[in-house]
N, C-alpha and C positions, 0 to 999 in steps of 0.2 A: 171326377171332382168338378163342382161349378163354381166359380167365384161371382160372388155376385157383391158389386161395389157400391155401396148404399148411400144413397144421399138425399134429402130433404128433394121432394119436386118440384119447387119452387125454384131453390135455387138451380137444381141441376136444370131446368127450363133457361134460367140467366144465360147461365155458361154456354148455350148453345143460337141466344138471341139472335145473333150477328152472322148468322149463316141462313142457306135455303135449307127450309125444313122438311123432311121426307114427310110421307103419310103416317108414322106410327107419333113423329115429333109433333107432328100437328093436332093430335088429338088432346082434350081435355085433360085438365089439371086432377076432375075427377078420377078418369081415364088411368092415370098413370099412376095417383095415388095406391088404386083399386090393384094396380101391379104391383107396385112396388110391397102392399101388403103383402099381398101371395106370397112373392119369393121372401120376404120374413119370416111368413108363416111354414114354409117349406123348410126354410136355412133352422128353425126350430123344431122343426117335428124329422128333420135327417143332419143333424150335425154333423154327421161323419164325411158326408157327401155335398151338402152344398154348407159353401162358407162364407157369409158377410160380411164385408169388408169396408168399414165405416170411411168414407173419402172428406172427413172434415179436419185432415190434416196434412202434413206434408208429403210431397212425393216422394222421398226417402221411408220416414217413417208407412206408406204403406207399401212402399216396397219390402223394405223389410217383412212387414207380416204377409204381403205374397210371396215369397222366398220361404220364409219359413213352412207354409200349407203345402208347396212343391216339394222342397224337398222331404219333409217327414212323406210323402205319399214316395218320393224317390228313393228311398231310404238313404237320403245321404249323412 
């Protein structure tokens, strides 16, 4: 399973303003757009296997929905 935690690139560029930015952070807004589609476009054409996970809410609330994709794969 991949999780993959989805966030507008814009903002997720904010959240990381106030740090040194590696070579992958430093590349274009294009750049990351152009990512962040793919794994959309992946998370929709294998649902089962990769899962997206919308980060424009609370740390609980996306805990919970990562708890939940762990466990049903754990079968707990």
């Amino acid at each position: 399973m991949t999780l993959f935690f989805d966030i507008d690139v814009k903002k997720g560029m904010k959240r990381i303003q106030n740090r040194k930015l590696d070579r992958i952070e430093q590349r274009t807004l294009n750049y990351h757009n152009k990512v962040r589609r793919g794994y959309l476009d992946m998370a929709r054409k294998y649902p089962r296997r990769i899962k997206a996970i919308k980060v424009d809410r609370s740390i609980d609330e996306i805990h919970e929905v990562v708890k939940k994709y762990v466990n049903k794969i754990l079968k707990l």
